[in-house]
C-alpha positions in Angstrom: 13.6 28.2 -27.9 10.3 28.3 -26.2 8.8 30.1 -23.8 10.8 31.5 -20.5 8.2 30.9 -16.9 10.0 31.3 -13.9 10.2 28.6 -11.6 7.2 29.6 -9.2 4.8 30.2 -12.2 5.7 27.2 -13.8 4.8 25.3 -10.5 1.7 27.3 -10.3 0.8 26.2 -13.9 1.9 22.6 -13.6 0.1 21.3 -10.6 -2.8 23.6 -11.2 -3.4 22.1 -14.3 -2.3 18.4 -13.3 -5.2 19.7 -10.2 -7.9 20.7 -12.5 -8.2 18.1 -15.2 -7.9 15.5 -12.5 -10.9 16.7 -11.0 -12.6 16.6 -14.3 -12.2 12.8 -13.8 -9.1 12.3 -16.5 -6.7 9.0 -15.9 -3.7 9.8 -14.1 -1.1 8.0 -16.2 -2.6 10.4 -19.4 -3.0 13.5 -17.3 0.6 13.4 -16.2 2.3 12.4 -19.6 -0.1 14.5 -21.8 0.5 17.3 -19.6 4.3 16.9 -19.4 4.7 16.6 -23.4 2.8 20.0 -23.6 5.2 22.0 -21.6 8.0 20.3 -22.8 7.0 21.4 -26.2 6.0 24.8 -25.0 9.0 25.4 -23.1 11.6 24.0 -25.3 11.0 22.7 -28.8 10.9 19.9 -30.7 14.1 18.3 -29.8 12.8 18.6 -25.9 10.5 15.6 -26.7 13.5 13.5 -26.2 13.7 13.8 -22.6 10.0 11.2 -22.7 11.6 8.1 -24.2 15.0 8.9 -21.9 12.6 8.7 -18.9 10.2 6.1 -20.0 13.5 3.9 -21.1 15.4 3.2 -17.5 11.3 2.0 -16.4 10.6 -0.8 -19.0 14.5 -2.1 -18.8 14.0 -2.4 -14.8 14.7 -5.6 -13.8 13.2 -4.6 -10.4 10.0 -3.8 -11.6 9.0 -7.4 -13.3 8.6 -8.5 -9.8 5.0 -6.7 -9.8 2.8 -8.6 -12.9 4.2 -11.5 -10.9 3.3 -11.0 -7.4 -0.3 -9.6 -8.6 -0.4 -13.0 -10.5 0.4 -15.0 -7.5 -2.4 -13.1 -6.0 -4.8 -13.2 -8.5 -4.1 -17.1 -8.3 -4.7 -17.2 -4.9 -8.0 -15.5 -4.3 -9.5 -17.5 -7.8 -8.8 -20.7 -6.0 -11.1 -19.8 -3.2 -8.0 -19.7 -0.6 -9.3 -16.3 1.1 -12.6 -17.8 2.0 -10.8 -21.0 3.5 -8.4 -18.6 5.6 -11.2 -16.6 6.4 -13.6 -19.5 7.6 -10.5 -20.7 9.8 -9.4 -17.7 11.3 -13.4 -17.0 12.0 -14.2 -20.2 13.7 -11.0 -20.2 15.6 -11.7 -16.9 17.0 -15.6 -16.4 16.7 -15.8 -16.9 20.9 -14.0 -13.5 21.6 -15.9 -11.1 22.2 -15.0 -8.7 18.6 -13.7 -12.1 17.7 -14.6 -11.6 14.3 -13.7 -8.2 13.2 -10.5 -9.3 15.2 -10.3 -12.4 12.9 -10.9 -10.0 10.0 -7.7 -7.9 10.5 -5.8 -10.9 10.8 -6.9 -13.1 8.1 -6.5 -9.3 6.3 -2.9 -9.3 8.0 -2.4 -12.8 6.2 -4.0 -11.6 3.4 -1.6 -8.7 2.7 1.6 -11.1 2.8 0.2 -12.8 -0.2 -1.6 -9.6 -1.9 1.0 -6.7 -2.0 -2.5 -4.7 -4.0 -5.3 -3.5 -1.8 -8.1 -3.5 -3.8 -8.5 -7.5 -3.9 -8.3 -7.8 0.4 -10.9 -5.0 0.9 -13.4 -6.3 -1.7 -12.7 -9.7 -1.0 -13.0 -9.3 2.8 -16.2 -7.2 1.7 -17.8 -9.7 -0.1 -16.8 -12.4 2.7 -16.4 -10.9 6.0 -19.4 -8.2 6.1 -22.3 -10.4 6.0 -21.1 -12.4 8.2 -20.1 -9.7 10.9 -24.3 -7.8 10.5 -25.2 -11.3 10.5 -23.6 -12.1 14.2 -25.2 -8.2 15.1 -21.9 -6.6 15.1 -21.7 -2.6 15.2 -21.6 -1.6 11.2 -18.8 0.7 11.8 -16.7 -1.7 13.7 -17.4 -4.6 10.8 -16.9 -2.3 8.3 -13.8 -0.4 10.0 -11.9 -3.7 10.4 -12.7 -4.6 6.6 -10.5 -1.5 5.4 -8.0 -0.9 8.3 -7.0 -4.6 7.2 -7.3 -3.9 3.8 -5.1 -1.4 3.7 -2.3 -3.6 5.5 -0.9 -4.7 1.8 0.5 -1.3 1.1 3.1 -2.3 4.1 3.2 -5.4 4.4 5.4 -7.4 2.2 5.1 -8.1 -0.8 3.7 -4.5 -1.0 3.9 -3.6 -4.8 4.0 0.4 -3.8 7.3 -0.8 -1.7 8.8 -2.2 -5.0 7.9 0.9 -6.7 9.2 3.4 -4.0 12.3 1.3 -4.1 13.3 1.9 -7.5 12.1 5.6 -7.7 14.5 6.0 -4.6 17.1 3.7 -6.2 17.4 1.6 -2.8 17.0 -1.8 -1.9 13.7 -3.4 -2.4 14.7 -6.6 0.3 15.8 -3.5 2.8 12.5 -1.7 2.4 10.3 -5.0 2.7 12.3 -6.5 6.1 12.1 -2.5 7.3 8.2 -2.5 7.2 7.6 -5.7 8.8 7.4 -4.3 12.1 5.3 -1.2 11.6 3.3 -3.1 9.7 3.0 -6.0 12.6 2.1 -3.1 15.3 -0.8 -1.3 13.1 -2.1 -4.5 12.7 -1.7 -5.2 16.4 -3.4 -1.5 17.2 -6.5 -2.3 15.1 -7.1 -5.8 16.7 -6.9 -4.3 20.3 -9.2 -1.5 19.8 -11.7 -4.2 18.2 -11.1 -6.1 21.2 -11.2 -3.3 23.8 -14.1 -1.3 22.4 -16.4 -4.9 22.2 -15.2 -5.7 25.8 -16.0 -2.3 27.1 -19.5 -3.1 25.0 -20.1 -6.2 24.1 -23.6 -5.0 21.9 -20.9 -3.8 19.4 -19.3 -6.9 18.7 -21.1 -9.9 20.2 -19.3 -13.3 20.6 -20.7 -16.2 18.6 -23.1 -18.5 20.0 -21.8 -21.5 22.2 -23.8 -24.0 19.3 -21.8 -22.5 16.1 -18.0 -23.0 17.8 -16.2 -25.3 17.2 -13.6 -28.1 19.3 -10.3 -28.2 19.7 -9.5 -31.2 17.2 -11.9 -29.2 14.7 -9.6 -26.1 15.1 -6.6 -28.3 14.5 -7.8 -29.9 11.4 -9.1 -26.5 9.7 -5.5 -25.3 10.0 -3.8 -27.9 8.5 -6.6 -26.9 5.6 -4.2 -23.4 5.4 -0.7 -25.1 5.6 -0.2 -24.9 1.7 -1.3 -21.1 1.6 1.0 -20.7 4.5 4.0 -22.2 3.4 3.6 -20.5 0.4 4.0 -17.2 1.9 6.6 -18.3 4.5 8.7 -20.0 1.6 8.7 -16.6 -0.6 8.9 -13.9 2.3 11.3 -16.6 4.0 13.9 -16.1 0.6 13.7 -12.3 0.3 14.6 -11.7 4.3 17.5 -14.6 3.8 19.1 -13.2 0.9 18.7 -16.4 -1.2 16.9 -14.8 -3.7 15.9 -11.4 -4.8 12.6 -9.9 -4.9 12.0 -10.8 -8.6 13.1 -14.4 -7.9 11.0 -14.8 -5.0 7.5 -13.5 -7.1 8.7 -16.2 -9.7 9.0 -18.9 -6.7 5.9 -17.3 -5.2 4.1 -17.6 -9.0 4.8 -21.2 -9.5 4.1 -21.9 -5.8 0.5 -20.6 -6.5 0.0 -23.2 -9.3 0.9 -25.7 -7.0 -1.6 -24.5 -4.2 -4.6 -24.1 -6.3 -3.5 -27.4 -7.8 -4.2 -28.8 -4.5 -7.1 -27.3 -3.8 -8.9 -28.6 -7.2 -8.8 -25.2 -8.6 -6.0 -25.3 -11.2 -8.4 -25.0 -14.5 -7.7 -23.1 -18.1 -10.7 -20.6 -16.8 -8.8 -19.7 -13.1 -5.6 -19.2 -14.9 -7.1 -17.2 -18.0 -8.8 -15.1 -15.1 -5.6 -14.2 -13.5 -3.7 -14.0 -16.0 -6.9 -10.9 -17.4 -6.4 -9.3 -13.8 -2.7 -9.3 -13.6 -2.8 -7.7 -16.9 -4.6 -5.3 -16.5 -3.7 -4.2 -12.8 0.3 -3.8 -14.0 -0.7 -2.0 -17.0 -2.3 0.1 -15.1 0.6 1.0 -12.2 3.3 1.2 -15.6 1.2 3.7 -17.3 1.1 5.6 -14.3 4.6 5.5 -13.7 5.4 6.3 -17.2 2.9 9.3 -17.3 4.3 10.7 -14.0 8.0 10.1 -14.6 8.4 12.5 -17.1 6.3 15.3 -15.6 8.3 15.0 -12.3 11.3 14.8 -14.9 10.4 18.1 -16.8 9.5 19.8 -13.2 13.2 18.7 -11.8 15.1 19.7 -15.3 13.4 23.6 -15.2 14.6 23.8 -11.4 12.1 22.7 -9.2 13.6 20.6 -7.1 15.9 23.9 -5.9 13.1 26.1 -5.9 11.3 23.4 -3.1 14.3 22.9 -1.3 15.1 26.4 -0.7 11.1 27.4 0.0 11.4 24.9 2.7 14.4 26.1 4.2 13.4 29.9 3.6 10.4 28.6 6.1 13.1 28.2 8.4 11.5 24.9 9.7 14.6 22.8 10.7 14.6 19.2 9.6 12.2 17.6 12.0 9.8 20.7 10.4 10.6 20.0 7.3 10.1 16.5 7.4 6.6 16.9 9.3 5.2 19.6 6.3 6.4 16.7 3.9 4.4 14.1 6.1 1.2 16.5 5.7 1.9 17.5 2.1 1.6 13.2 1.5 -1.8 13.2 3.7 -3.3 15.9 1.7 -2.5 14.4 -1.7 -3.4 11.0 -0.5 -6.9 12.2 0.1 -7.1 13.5 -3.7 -4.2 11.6 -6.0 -3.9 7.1 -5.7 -0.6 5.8 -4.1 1.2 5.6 -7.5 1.3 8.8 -8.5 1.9 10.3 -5.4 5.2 8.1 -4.5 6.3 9.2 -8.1 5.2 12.7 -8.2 6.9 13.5 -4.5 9.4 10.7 -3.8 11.8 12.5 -6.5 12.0 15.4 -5.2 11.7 14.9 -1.1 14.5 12.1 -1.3 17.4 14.2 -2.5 16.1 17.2 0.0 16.1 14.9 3.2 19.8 13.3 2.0 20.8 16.7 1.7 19.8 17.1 5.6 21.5 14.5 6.2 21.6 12.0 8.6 22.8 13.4 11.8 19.8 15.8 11.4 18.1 13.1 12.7 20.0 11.6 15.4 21.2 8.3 12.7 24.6 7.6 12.4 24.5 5.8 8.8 22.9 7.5 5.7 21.4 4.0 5.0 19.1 4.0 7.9 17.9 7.2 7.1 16.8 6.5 3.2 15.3 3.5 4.9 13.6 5.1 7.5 11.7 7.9 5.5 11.2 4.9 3.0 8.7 3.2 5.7 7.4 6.3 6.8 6.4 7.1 3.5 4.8 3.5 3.4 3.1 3.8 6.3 1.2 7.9 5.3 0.3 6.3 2.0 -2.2 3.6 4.2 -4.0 6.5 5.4 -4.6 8.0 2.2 -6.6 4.5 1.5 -8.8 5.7 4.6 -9.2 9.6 4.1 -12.3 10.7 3.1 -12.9 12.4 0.5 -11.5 9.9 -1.9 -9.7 7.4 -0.3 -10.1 4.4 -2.4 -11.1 1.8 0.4 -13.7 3.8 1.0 -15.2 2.9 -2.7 -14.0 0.0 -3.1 -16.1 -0.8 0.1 -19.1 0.8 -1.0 -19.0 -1.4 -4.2 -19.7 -4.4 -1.6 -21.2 -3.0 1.5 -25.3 -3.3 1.0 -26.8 -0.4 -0.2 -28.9 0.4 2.6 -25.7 1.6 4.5 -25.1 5.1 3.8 -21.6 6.7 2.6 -21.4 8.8 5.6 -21.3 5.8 7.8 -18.3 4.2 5.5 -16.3 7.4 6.1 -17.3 7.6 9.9 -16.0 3.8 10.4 -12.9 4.8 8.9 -12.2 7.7 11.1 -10.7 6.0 14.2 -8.8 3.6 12.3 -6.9 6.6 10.8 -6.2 7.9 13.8 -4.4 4.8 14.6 -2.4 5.0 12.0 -1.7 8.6 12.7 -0.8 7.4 15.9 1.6 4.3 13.8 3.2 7.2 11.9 4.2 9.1 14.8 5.8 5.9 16.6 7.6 5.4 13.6 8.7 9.4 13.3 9.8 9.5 17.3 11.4 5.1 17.9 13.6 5.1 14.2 14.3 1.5 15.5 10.8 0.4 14.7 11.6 0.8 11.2 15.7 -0.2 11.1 16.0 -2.5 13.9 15.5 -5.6 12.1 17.4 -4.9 8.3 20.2 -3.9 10.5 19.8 -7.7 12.2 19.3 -8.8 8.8 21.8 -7.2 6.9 24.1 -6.4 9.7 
């Protein structure tokens, strides 16, 4: 037998390690596994080793899982055949009179964007590369432009097909449909918060996002034939999202229709060639690879952390605290906004999903005012979603924020990035409390849905 640690050492240890070597810039998905084999070894012996295939096995045998390579593919498909720009030129000239009409049109074509994309890299680069130099170009306020860009960027983490959503729904073991139809609304009304305070803060000061001029709009019967330009990508999305909320199809099912559908669009659009699908078929590659390993990596150090006891040992700190649920549930609510501004989405839902799910069943629902378990998974489900948006946004590291900067021209310093981002993150501090106080938000429509 290995070495005895008690439980609050072995924390100590675990995390401060996990801490420490991802500051020295390690991979995540290496970090966690490497780090979990060690202490399994050191705790245990050789035969303790087992518990990483046992973990790693239930993962690659999900049946759930396979719908991610394929909505990323769809994706991928998508933005090679040069849809974005289209929606984006639409949405742009449709709106470009407002007054913050563009950044405006930016959230929403990002809003649009997200139902397609369920990864957020690909909307905030993508409306980067598009939407920014058009926005300085017009004299719009850099931090509004570039605020909009990754508010609406980060959309695709709630909005489905969110790929984190498919994830959380497995490590929760819940429904995948149930989680997508519950974050439809929340994810509707941050998108509605970030085009009004566009809109507002441009009509209060029209220097910050000036309307375009009379000579670049466009007519009504322009308008009209522009959007029949977008029915394909529409209908696409309404087709796929339209099968998951009926119950025709599962998840899985609906990336498949979703997959072929993309062929079909880009086939229109003179874009299906060997070269577009090598290309997505490179990015879907290596974007799942990349969400597995980290799954696979984190799986068993959470594993290893639950086996030794340290699920108890949280659950009884936190009660020790003598917080009461709603307490409990608002420290878990910070704990996600602290990691999110160090650790990316993945490793976060796996690393703290495991062991907060089982502590807030254990509260049980009446805790919080619902009368059917069901809603309650469901409802921390899509609060959950909802804190991981902001981890995109927080400054040190949220990855927005870079992926931005990769874009955005150089002579825009870093400080104004994480300035722009700052009142969009209140925002969705302010979405994550409406969420926490109105349940409904999140279960009124599965429980229209699924009765």
């Amino acid at each position: 037998m290995g070495l005895e640690m008690s439980i609050e050492l072995l924390t100590l240890v675990m995390f401060g390690s996990l801490l420490v070597l991802l500051m020295a810039g390690l991979p995540l998905a290496f970090v966690t596994g490497g780090l979990a084999c060690v202490f399994l070894f050191v705790l245990g012996d050789a035969r303790a080793l087992n518990i990483v295939p046992s973990r790693i096995f239930p993962l690659m045998t999900n049946y759930q899982l396979s719908a991610i390579p394929l909505f990323i593919f769809m994706a991928a498909m998508l933005e090679r055949a040069g849809i974005i720009n289209d929606m984006f030129d639409v949405i742009y000239k449709v709106l470009g009179g407002l007054k913050g009409g563009l950044a405006a049109a930016t959230i929403l074509a990002s809003t649009v964007l997200a139902a397609m994309v369920g990864v957020i890299g690909a909307a905030v680069v993508t409306m980067g590369i598009i939407a920014l130099p058009a926005m300085l170009k017009r004299g719009y306020d850099t931090k509004i432009a570039m605020g909009s860009i990754m508010a609406g960027g980060t959309l695709g983490i709630l909005i489905p097909p969110s790929i984190l959503a498919i994830i959380y729904a497995v490590v929760a073991e819940q429904s995948v449909g149930e989680l997508f139809i519950g974050a439809v609304i929340p994810g509707l009304m941050l998108s509605g918060f970030y085009i009004l305070y566009v809109v507002i803060r441009s009509y209060i000061n029209p220097e910050l996002g000036p309307p375009i001029p009379v000579e670049e709009r466009i007519s009504n019967a322009e308008k009209l034939r522009l959007l029949s330009k977008m029915s394909a990508p529409i209908a696409l999305i309404i087709i796929v999202l339209g099968v998951i909320f009926s119950g025709v199809a599962t998840p899985v099912e609906a990336a498949g229709i979703g997959t072929f559908g993309a062929f079909i669009v880009a086939a229109i659009h003179n874009k299906l060639d060997w070269p577009t699908v090598r290309e997505a078929c490179l990015t879907t590659l290596k974007a799942s690879a990349m969400v597995i390993w980290i799954m696979f990596g984190a799986t068993i150090f959470v594993g290893l952390y639950v086996l030794e006891g340290g699920q108890q040992f949280v659950q009884e700190t936190m009660q020790n605290a003598g917080l009461g649920p709603w307490g409990i549930l608002i420290v878990m609510q910070i704990l996600l906004v602290v990691l999110g501004m160090f650790l990316d989405w993945v490793g976060i839902l796996l690393l703290c999903v495991p062991i907060f799910v089982p502590i807030i069943k254990a509260l049980g629902a009446a805790a919080f005012g619902f009368d059917d378990p069901n809603d309650l998974v469901l409802w921390f489900g899509v609060l959950y979603l909802v804190n991981m948006q902001m981890s995109f946004l927080s400054p040190p590291f949220g990855y927005a924020l870079f992926y931005l900067r990769g874009v955005a021209p150089p002579s825009i310093p870093m400080v104004d990035i994480f300035k722009a981002a700052l009142p969009f993150l209140f925002l969705q501090i302010v979405g994550l409390a409406v969420c926490m106080l109105f349940p409904w938000v999140v279960t009124w429509l599965p429980n229209l849905v699924y009765g």
